[in-house]
PyMOL Python script that loads the backbone (N, CA, C, O; Angstrom):
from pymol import cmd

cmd.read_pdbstr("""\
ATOM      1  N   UNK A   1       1.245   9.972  17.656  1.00  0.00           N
ATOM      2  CA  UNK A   1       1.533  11.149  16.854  1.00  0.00           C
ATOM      3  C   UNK A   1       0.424  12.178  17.066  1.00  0.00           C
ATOM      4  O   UNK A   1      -0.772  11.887  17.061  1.00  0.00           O
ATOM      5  N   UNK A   2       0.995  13.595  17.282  1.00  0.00           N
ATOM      6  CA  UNK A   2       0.117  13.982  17.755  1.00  0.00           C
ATOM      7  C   UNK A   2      -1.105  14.940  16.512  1.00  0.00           C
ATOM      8  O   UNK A   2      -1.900  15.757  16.976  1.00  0.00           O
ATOM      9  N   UNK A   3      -1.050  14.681  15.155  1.00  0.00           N
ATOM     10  CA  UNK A   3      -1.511  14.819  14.186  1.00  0.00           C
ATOM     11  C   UNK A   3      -2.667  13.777  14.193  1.00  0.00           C
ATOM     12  O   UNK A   3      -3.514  14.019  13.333  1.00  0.00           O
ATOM     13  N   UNK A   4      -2.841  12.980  14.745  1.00  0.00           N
ATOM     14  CA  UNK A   4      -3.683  11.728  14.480  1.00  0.00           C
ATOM     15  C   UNK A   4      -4.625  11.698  15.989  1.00  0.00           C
ATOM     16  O   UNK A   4      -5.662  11.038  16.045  1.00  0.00           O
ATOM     17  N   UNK A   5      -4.138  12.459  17.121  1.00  0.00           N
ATOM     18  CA  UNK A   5      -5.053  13.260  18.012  1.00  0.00           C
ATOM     19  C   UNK A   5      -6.826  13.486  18.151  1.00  0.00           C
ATOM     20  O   UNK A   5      -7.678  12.923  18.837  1.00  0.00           O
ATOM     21  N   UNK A   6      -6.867  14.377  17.338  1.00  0.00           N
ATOM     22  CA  UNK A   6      -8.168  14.592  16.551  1.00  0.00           C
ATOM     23  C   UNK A   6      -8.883  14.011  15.950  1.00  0.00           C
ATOM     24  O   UNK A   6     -10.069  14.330  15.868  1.00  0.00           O
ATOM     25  N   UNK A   7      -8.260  12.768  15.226  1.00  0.00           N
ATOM     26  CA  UNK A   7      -9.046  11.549  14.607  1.00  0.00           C
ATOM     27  C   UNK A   7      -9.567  10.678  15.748  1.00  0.00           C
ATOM     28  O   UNK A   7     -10.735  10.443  16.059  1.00  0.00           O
ATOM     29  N   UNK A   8      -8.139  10.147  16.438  1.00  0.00           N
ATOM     30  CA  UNK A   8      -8.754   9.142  17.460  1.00  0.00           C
ATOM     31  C   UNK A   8      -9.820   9.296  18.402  1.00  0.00           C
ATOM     32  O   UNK A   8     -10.509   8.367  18.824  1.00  0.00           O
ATOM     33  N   UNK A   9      -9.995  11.176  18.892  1.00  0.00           N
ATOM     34  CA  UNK A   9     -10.803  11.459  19.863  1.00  0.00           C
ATOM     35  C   UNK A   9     -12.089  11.107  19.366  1.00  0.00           C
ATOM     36  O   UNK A   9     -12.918  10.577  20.105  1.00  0.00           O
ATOM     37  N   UNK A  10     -12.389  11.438  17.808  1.00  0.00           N
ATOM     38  CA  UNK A  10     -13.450  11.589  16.858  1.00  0.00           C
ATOM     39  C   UNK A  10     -14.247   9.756  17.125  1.00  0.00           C
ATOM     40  O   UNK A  10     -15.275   9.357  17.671  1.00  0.00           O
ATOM     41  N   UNK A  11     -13.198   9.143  16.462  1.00  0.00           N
ATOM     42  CA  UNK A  11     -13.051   7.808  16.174  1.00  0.00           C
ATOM     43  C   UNK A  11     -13.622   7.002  17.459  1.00  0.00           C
ATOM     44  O   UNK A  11     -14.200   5.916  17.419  1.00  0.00           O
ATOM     45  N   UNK A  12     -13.353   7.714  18.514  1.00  0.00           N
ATOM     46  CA  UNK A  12     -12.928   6.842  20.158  1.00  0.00           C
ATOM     47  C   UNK A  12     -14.711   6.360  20.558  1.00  0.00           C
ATOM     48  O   UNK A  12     -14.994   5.360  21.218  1.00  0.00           O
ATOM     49  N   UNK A  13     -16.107   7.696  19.765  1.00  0.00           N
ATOM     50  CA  UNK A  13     -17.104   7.726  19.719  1.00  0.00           C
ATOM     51  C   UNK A  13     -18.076   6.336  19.055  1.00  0.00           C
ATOM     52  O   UNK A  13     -19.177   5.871  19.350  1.00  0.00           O
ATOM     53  N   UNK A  14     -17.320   6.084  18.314  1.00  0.00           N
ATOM     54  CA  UNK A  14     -17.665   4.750  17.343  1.00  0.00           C
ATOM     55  C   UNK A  14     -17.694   3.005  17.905  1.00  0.00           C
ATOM     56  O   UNK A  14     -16.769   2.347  18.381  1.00  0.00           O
ATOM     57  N   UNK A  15     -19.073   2.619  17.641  1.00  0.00           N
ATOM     58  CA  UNK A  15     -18.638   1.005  18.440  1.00  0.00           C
ATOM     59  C   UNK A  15     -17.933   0.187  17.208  1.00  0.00           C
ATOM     60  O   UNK A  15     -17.951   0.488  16.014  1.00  0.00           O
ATOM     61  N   UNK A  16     -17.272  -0.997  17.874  1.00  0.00           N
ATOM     62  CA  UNK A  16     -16.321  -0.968  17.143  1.00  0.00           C
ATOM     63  C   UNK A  16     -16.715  -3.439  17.260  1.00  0.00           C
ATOM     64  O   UNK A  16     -16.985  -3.982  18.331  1.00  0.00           O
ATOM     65  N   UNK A  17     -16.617  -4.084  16.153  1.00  0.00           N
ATOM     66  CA  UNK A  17     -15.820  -3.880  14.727  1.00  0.00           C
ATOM     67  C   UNK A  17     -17.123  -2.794  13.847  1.00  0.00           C
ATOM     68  O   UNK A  17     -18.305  -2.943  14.157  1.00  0.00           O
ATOM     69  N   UNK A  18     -16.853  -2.110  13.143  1.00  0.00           N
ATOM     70  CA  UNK A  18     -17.545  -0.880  12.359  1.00  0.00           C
ATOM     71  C   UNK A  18     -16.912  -1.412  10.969  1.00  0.00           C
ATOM     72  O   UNK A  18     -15.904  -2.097  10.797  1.00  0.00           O
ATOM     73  N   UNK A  19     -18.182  -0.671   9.672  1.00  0.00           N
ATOM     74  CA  UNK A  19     -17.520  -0.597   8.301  1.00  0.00           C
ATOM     75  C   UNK A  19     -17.037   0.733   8.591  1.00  0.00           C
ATOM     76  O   UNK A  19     -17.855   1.546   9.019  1.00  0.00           O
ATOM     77  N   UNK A  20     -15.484   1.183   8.376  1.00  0.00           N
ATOM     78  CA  UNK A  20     -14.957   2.382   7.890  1.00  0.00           C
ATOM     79  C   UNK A  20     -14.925   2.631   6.581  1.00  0.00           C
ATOM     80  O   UNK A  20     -14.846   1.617   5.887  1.00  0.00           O
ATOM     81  N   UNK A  21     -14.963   3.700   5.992  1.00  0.00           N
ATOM     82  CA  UNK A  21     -15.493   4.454   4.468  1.00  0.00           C
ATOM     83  C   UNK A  21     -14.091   5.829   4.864  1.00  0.00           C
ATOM     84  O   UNK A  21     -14.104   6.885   5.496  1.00  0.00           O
ATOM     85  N   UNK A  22     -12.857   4.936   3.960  1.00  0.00           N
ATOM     86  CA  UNK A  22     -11.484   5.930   3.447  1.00  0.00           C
ATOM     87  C   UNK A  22     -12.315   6.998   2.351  1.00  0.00           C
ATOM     88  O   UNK A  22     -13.538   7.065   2.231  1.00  0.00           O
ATOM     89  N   UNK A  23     -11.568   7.586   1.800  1.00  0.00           N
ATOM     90  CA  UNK A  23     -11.742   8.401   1.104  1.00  0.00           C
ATOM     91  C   UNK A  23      -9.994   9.268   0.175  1.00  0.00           C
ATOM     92  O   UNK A  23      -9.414  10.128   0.839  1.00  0.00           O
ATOM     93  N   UNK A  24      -9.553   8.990  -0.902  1.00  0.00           N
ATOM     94  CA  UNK A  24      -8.349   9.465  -1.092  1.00  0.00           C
ATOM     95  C   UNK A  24      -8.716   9.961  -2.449  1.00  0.00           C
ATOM     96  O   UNK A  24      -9.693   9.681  -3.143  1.00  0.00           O
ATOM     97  N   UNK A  25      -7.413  10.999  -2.737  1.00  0.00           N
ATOM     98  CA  UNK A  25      -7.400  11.813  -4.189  1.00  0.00           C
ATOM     99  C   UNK A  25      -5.914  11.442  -4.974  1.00  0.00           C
ATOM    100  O   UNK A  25      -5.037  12.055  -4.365  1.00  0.00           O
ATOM    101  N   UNK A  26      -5.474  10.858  -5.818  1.00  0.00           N
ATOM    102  CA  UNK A  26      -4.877  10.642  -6.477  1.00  0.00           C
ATOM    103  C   UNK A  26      -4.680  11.177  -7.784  1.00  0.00           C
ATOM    104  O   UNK A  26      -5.662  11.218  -8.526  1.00  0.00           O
ATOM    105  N   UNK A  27      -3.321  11.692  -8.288  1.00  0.00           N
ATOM    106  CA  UNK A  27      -3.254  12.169  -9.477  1.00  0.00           C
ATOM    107  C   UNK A  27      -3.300  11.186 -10.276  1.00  0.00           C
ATOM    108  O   UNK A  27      -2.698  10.148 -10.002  1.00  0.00           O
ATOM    109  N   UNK A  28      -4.201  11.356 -11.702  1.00  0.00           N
ATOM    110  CA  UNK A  28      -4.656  10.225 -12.461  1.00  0.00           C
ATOM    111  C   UNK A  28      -3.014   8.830 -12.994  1.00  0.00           C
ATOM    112  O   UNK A  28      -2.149   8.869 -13.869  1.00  0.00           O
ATOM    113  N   UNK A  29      -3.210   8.260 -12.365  1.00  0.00           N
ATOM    114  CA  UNK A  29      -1.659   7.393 -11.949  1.00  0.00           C
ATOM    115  C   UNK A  29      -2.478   6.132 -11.604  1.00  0.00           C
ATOM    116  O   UNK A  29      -3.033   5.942 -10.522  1.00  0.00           O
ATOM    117  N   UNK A  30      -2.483   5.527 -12.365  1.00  0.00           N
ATOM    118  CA  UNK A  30      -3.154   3.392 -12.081  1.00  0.00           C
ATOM    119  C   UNK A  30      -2.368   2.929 -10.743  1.00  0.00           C
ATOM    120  O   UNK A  30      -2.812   2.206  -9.851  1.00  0.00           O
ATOM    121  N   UNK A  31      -1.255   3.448 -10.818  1.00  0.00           N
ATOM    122  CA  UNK A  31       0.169   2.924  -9.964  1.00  0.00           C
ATOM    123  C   UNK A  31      -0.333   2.824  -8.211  1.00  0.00           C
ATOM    124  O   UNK A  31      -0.674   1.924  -7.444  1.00  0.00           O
ATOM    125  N   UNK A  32      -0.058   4.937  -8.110  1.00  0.00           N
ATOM    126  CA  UNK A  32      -1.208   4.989  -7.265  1.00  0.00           C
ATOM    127  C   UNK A  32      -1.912   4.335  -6.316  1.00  0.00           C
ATOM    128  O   UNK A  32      -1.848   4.244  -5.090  1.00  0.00           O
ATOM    129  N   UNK A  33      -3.018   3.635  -7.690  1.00  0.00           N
ATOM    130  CA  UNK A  33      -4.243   3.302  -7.057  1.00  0.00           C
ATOM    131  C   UNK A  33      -3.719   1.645  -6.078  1.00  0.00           C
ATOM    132  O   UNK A  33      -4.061   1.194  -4.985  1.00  0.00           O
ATOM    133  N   UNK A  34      -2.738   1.147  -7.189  1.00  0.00           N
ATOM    134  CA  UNK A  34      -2.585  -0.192  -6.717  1.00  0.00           C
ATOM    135  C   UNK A  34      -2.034   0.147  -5.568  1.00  0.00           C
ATOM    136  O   UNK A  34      -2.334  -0.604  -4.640  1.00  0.00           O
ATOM    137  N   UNK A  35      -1.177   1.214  -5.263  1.00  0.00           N
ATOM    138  CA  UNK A  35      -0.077   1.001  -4.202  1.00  0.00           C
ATOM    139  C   UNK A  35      -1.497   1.593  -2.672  1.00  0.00           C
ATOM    140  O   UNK A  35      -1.457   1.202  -1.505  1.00  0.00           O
ATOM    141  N   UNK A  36      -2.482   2.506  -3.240  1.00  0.00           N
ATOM    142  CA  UNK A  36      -3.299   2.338  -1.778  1.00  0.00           C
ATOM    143  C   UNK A  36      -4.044   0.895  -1.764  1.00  0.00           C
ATOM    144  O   UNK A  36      -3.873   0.455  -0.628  1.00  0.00           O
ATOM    145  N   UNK A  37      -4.717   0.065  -2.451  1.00  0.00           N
ATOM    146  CA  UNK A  37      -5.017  -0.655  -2.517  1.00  0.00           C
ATOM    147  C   UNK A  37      -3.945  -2.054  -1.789  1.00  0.00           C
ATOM    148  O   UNK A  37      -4.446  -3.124  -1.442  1.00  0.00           O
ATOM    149  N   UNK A  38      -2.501  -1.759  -1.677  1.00  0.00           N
ATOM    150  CA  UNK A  38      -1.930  -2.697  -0.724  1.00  0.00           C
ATOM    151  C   UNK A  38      -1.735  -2.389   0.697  1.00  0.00           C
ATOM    152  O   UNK A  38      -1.049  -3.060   1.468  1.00  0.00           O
ATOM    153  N   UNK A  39      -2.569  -1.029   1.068  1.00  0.00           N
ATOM    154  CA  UNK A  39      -2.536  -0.556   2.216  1.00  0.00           C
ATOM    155  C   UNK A  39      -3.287  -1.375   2.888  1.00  0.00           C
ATOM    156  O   UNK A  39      -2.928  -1.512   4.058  1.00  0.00           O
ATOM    157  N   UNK A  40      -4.694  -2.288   2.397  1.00  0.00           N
ATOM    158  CA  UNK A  40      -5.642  -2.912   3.183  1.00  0.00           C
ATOM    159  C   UNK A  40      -5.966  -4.473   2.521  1.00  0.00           C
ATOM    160  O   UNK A  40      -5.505  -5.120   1.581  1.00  0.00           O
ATOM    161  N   UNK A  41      -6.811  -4.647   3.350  1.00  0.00           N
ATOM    162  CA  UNK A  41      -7.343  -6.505   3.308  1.00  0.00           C
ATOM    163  C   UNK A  41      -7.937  -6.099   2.171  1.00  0.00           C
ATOM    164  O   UNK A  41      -8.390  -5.119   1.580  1.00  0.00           O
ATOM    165  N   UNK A  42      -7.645  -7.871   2.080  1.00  0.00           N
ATOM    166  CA  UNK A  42      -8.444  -8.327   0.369  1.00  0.00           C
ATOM    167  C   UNK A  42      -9.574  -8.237   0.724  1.00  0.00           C
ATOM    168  O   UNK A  42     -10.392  -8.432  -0.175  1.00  0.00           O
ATOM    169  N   UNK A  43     -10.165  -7.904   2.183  1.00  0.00           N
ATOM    170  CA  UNK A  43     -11.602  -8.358   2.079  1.00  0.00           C
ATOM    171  C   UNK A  43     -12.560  -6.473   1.899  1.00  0.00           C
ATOM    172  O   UNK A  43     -13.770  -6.312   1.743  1.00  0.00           O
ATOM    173  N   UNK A  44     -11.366  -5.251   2.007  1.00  0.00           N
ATOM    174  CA  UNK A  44     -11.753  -4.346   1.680  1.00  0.00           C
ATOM    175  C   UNK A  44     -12.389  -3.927   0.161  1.00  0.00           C
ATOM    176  O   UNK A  44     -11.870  -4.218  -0.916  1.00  0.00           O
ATOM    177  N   UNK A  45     -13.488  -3.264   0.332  1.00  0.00           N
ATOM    178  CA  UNK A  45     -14.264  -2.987  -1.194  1.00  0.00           C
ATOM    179  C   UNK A  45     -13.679  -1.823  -1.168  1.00  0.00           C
ATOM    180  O   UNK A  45     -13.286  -1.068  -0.278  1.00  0.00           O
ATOM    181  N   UNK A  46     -13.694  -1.813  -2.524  1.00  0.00           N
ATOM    182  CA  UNK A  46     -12.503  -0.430  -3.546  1.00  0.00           C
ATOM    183  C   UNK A  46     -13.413  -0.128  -4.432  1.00  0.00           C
ATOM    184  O   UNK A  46     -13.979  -0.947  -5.156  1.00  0.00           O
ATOM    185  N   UNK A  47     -13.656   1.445  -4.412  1.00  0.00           N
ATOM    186  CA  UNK A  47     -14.086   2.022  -5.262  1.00  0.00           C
ATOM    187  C   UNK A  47     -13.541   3.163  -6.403  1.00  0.00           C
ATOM    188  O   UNK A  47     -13.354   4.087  -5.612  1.00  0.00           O
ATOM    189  N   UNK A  48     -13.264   3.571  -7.370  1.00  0.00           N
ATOM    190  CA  UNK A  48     -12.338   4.343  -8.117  1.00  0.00           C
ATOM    191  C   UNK A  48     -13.357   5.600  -9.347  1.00  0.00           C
ATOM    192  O   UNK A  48     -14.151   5.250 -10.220  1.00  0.00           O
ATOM    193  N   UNK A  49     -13.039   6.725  -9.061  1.00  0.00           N
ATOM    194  CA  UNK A  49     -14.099   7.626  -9.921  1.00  0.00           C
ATOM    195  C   UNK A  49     -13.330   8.700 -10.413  1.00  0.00           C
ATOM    196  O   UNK A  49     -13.141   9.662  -9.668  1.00  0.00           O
ATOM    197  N   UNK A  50     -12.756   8.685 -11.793  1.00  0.00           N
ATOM    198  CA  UNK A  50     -12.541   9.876 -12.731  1.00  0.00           C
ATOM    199  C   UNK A  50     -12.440  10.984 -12.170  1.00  0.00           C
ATOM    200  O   UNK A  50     -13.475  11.146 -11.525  1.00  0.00           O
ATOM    201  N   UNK A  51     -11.676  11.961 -12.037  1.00  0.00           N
ATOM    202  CA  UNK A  51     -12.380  13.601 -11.988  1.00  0.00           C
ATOM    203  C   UNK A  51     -13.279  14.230 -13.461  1.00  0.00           C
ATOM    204  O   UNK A  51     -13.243  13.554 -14.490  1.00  0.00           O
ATOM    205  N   UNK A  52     -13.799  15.116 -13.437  1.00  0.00           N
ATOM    206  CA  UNK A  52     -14.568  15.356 -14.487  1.00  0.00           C
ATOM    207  C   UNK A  52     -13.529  15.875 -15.722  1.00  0.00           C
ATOM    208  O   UNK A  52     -13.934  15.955 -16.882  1.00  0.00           O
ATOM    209  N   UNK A  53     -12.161  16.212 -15.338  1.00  0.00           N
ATOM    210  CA  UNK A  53     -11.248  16.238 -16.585  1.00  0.00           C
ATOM    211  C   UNK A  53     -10.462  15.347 -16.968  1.00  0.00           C
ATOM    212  O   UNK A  53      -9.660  15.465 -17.894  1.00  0.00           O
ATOM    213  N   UNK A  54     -10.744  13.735 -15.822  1.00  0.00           N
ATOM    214  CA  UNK A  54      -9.670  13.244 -15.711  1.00  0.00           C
ATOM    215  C   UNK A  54      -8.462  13.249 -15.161  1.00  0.00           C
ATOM    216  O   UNK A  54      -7.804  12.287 -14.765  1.00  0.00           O
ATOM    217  N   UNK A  55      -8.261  14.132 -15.158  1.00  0.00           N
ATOM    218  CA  UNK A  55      -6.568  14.362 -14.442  1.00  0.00           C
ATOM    219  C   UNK A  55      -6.409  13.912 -12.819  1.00  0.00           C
ATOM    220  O   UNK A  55      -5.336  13.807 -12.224  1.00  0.00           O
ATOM    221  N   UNK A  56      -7.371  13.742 -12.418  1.00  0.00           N
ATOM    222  CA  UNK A  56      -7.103  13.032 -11.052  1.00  0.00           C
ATOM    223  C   UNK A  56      -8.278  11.912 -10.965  1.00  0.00           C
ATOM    224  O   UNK A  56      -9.215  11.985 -11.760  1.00  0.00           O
ATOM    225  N   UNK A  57      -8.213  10.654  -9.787  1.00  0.00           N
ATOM    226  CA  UNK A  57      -8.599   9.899  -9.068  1.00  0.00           C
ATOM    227  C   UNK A  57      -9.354   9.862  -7.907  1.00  0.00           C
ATOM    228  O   UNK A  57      -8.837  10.450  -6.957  1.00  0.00           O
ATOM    229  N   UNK A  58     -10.296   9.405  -7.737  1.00  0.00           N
ATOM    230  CA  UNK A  58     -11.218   9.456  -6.289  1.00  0.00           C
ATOM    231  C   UNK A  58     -11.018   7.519  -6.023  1.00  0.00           C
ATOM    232  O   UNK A  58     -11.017   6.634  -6.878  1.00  0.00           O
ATOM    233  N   UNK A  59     -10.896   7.432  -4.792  1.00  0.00           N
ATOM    234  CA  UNK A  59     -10.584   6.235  -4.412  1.00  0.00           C
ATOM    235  C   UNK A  59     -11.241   6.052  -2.678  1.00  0.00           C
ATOM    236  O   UNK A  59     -10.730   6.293  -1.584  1.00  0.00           O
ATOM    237  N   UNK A  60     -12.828   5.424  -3.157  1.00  0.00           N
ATOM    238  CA  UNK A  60     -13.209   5.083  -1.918  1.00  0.00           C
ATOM    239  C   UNK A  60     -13.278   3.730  -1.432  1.00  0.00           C
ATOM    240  O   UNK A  60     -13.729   2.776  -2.068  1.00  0.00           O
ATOM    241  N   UNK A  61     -12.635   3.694   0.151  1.00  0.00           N
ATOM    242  CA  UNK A  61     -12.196   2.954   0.632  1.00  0.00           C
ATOM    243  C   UNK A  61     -13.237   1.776   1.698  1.00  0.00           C
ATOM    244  O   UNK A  61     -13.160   1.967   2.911  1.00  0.00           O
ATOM    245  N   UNK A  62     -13.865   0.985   1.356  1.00  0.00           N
ATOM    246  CA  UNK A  62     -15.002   0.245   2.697  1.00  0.00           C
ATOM    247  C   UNK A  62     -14.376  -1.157   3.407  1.00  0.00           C
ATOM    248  O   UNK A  62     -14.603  -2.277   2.948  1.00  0.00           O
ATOM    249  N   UNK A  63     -13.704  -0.950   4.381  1.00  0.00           N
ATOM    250  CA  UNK A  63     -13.470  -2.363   5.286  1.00  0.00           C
ATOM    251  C   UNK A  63     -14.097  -2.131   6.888  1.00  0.00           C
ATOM    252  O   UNK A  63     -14.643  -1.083   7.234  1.00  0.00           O
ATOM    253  N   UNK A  64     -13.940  -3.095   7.612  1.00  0.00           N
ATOM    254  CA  UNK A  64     -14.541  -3.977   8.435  1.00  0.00           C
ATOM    255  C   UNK A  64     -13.305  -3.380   9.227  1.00  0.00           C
ATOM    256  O   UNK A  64     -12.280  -3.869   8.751  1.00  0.00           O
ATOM    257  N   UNK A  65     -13.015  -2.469  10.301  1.00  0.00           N
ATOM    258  CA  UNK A  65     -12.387  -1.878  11.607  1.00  0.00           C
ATOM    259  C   UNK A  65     -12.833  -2.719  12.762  1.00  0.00           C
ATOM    260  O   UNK A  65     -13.961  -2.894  13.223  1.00  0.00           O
ATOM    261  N   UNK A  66     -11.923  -3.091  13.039  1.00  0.00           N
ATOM    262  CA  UNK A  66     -11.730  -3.745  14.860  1.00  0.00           C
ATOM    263  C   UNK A  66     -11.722  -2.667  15.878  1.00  0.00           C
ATOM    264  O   UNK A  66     -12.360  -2.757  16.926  1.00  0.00           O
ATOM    265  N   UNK A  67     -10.812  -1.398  15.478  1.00  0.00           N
ATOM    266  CA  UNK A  67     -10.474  -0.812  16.623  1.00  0.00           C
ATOM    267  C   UNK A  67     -10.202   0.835  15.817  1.00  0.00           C
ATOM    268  O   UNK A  67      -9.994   0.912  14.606  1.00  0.00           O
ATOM    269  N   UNK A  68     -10.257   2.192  16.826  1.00  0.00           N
ATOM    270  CA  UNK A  68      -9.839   3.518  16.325  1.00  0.00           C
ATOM    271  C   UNK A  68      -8.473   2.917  15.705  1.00  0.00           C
ATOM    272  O   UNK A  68      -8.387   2.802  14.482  1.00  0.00           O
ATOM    273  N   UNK A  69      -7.473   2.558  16.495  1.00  0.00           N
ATOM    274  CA  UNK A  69      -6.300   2.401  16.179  1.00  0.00           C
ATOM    275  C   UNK A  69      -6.002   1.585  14.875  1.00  0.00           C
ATOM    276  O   UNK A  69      -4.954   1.778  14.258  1.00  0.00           O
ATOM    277  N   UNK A  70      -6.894   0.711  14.481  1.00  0.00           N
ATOM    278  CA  UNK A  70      -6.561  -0.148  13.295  1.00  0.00           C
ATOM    279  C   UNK A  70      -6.553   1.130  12.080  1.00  0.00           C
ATOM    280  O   UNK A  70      -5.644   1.291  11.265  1.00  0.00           O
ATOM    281  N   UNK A  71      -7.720   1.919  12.181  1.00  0.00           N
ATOM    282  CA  UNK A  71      -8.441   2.644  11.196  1.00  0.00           C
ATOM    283  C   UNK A  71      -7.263   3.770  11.363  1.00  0.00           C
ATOM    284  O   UNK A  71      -7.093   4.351  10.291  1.00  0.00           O
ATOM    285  N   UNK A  72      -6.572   4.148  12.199  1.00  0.00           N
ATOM    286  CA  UNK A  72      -5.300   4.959  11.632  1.00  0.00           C
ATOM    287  C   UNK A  72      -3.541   4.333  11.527  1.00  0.00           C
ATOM    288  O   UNK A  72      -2.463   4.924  11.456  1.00  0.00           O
ATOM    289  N   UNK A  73      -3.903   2.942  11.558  1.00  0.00           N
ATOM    290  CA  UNK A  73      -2.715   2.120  11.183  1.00  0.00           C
ATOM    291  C   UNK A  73      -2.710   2.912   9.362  1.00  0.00           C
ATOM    292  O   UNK A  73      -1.955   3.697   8.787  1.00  0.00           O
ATOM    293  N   UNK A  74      -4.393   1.937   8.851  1.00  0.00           N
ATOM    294  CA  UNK A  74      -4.556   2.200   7.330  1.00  0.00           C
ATOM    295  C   UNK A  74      -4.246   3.571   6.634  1.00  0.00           C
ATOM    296  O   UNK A  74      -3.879   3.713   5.468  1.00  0.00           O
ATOM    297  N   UNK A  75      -4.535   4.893   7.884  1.00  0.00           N
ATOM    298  CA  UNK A  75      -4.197   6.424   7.221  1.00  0.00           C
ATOM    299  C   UNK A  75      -2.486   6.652   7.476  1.00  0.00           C
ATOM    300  O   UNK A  75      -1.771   7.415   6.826  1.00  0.00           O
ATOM    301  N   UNK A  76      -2.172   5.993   8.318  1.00  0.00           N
ATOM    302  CA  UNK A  76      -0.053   5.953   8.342  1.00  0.00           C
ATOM    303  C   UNK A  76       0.283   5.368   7.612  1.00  0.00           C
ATOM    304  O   UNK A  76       1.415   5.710   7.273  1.00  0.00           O
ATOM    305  N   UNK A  77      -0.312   4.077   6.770  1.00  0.00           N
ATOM    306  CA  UNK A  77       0.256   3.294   5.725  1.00  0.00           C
ATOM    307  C   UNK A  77      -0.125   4.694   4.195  1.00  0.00           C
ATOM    308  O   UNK A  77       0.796   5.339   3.694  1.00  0.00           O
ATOM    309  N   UNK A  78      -1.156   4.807   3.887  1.00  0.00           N
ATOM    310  CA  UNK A  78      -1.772   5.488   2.960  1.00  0.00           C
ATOM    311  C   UNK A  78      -0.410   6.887   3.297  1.00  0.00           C
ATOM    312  O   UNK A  78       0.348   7.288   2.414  1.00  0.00           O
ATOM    313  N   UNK A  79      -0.408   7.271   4.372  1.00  0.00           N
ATOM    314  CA  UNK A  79       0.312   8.437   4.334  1.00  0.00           C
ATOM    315  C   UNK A  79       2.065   8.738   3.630  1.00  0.00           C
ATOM    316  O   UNK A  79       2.756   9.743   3.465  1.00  0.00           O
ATOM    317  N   UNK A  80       2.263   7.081   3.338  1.00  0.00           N
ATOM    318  CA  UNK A  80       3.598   7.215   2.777  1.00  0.00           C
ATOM    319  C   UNK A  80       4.021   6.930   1.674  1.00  0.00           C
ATOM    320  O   UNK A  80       5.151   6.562   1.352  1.00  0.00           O
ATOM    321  N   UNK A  81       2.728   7.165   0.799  1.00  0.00           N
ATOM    322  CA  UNK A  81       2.730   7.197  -0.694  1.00  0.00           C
ATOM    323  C   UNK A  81       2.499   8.766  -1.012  1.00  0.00           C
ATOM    324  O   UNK A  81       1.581   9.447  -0.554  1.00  0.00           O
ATOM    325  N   UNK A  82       3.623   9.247  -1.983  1.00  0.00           N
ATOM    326  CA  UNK A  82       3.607  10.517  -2.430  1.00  0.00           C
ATOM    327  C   UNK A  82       2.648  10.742  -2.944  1.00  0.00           C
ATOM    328  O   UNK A  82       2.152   9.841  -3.619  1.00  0.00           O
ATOM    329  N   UNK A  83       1.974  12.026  -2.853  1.00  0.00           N
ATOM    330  CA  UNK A  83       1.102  12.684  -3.280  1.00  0.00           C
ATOM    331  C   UNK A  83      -0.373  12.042  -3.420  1.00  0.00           C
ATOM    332  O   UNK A  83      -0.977  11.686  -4.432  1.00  0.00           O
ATOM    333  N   UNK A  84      -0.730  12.015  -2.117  1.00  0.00           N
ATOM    334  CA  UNK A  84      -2.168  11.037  -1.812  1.00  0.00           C
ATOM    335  C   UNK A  84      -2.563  12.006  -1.368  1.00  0.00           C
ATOM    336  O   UNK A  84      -1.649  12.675  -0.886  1.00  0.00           O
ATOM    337  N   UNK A  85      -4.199  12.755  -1.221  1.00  0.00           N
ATOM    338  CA  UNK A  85      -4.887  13.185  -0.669  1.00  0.00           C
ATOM    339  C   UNK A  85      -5.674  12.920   0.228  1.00  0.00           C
ATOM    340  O   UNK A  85      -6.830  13.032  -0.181  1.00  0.00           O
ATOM    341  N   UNK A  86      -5.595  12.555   1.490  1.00  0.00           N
ATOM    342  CA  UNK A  86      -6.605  12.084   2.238  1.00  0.00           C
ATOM    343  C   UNK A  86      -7.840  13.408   2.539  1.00  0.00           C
ATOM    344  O   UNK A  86      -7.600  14.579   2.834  1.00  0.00           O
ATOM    345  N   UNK A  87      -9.150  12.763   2.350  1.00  0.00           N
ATOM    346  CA  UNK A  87     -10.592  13.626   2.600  1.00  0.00           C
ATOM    347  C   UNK A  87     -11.328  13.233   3.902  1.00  0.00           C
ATOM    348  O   UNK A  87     -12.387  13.784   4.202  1.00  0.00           O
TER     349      UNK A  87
END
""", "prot")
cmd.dss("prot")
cmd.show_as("cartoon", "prot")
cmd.util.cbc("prot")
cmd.orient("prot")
């Protein structure tokens, strides 16, 4: 896809297995959070932070990448939950 272009070239720089660090914005929704949270391994650390009014979600993401390509499997899965912000 040619949207995902620019990542991989970025990505292609990186030795690899690497910790990758996601980053997503969620409207304040628990639901949400669970449904990015089945995007990755149990062995990924999840982090979750308030906005300062509340009304939205920060959701940072830390797992263990094999490959560029794994690390945009996880942003095509993340990408097909409505209204996710990827940063």
């Amino acid at each position: 896809m040619p949207e995902y272009e620019k990542l991989r070239a970025l990505l292609a720089t990186h030795n690899y297995p690497s910790i990758y660090l996601y980053k997503f914005i969620v409207k304040h929704d628990p639901d949400k959070v669970v449904d990015i949270k089945r995007c990755f391994s149990d062995l990924a650390e999840f982090k979750t932070q308030p906005s300062k009014n509340g009304n939205y979600i920060s959701v940072s993401v830390r797992e263990m990448m094999l490959s560029a390509e794994d690390i945009i499997e996880r942003y095509k899965l993340v990408a097909k939950i409505k209204n996710v912000i990827t940063l």
